[in-house]
C-alpha positions in Angstrom: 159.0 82.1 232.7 161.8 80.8 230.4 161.5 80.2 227.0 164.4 78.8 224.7 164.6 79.8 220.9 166.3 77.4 218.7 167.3 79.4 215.7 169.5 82.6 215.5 167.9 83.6 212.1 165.1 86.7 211.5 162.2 84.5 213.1 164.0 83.5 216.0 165.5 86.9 216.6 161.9 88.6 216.0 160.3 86.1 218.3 163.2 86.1 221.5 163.1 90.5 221.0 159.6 90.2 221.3 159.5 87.8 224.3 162.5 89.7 226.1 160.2 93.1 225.9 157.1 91.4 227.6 159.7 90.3 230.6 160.3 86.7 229.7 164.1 85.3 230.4 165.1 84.3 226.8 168.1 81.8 225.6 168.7 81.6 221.6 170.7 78.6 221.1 172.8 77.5 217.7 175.4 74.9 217.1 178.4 76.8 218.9 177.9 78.7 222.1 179.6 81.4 220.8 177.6 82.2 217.3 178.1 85.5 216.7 174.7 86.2 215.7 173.2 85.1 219.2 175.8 87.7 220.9 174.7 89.9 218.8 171.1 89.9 220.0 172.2 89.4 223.7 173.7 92.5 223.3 171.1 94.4 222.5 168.3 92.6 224.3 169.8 93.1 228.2 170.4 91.2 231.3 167.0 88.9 230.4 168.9 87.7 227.0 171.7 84.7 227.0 172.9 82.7 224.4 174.1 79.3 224.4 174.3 75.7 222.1 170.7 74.0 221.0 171.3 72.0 224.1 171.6 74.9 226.5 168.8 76.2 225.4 166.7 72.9 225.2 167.4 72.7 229.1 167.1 76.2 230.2 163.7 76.6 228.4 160.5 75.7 230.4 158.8 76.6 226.7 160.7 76.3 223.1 160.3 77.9 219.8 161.3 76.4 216.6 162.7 78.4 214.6 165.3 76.6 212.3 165.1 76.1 208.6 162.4 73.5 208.3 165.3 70.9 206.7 167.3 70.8 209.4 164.8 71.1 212.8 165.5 67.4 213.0 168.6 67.4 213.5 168.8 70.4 215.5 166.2 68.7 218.0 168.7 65.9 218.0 171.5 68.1 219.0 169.3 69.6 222.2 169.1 65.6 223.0 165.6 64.1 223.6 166.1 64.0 227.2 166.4 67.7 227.5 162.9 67.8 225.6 161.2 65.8 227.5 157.8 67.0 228.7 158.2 70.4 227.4 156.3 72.2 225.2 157.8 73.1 221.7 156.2 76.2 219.3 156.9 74.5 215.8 157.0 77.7 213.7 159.2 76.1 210.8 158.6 74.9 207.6 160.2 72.6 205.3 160.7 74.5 202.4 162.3 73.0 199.3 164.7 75.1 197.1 165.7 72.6 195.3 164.4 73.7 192.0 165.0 77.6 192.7 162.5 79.9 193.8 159.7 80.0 194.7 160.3 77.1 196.9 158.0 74.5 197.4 157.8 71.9 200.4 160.0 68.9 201.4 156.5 67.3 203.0 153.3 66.4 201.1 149.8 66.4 202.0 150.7 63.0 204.0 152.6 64.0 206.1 154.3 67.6 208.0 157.4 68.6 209.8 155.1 69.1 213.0 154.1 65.3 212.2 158.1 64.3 212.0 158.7 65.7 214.7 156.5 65.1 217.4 157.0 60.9 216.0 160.5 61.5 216.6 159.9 62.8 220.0 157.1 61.4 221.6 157.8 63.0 225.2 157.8 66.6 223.3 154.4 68.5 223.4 154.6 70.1 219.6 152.3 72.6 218.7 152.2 74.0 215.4 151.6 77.4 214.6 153.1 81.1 213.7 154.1 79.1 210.3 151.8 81.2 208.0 152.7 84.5 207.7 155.8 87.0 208.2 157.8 86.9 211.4 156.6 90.9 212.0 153.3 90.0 212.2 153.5 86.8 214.6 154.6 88.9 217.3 152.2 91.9 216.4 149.0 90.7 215.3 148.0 94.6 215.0 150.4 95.1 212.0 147.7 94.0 210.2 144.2 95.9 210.2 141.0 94.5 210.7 140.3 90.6 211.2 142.8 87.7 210.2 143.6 84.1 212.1 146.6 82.1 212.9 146.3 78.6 213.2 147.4 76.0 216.4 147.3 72.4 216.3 148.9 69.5 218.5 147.9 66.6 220.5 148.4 67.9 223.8 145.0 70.2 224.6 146.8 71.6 227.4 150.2 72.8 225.4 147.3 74.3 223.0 146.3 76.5 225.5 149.6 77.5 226.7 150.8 79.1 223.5 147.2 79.8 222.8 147.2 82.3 225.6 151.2 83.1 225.4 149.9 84.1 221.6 147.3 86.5 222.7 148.3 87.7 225.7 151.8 89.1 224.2 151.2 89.2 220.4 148.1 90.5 220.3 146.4 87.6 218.4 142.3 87.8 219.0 141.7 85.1 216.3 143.2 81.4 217.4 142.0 78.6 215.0 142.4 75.1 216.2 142.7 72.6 213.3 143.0 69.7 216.3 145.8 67.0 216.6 149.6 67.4 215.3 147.8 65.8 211.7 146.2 69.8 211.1 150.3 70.8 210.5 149.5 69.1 207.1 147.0 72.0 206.3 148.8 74.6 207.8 152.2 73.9 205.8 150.6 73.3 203.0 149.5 77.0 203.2 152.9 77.5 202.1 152.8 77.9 198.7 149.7 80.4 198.5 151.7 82.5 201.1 154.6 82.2 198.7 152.7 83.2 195.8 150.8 86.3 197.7 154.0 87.6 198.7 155.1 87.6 194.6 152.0 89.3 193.8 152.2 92.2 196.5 155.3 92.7 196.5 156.0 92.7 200.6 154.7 90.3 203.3 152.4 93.0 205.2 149.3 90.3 204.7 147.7 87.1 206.4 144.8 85.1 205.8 141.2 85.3 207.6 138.6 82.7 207.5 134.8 83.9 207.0 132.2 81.5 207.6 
């Protein structure tokens, strides 16, 4: 399968690594085809690894991640072109921090509305599932870094796309414990996690932590 990463940062690099070593054909794609950053991990990733523009890797993908800055995923989806998203699935990851005021940031969205929200309105022909967004980069691709149980969350409006990066999520991240908070509307929730995640990671120190729901 291909999968196309839009982002060249940490998350994006953690994720594409991760999906190059369980023998997926990866393209990270940026605003210039040449960012060094995206040669940087081709170079070290192999013959599996490319790089390209958001567009390139919009096309190429048969599954994307998001993993831009939550302010500018927008426009970044704009630059792959709508047509090149059409019908595919897309791993919203991102959120749309506000640092505005400093740190700790806060959130450009409210508890009305969510990037996952703006952007499957904007693309209507995109399958958006939201998920990966609450804790550390490390940990979405290794579930075990963390011992005992803890959850991550999905949500969308496509069932099917669900269980695509359902399954993607626990067959090759290792993740036993898949909540779904239903339709794209649960991104609300799930970004709005934010904050606490924010405030845990002042109080420990490190980001070696996720959250687990007991019922």
């Amino acid at each position: 399968m291909k999968i196309g990463i839009l982002g060249t940062g940490m998350v994006g690099n953690t994720i594409g690594s991760k999906l190059i070593e369980k023998g997926y054909e990866v393209k990270m794609g940026s605003r210039s085809a040449q960012n060094e950053k995206a040669a940087e991990w081709v170079a070290k990733s192999g013959s599996k690894a490319s790089q390209g523009t958001f567009k390139d890797a919009a096309t190429f993908g048969e599954i994307l991640f998001n993993c831009t800055k939550g302010e500018v995923s927008l426009e970044v989806l704009r630059q792959a072109g709508a047509e090149n998203l059409k019908g595919k699935i897309l791993a919203d990851v991102s959120n749309a921090l506000d640092f505005s005021k400093g740190r700790p940031p806060g959130l450009l969205t409210d508890s009305h509305n969510s990037l996952g929200e703006m952007i499957q309105k904007e693309f209507p022909d995109l399958k958006v599932v939201k998920t990966l967004n609450t804790t550390n980069c490390s940990i979405m691709v290794d579930a075990s870094l963390i011992k005992g149980e803890h959850d991550i969350f999905v949500c969308g409006n496509d069932a099917e796309a669900k269980k695509t990066i359902s399954n993607l999520l626990a067959k090759d991240f290792g993740w036993n414990n898949i909540i779904d908070l239903g339709d794209i509307v649960g991104a609300r929730a799930a970004e709005m996690l934010l904050p606490m995640w924010v405030r845990l990671y002042g109080i420990y120190g490190h980001a070696n932590f996720n959250f687990h729901i007991v019922k």
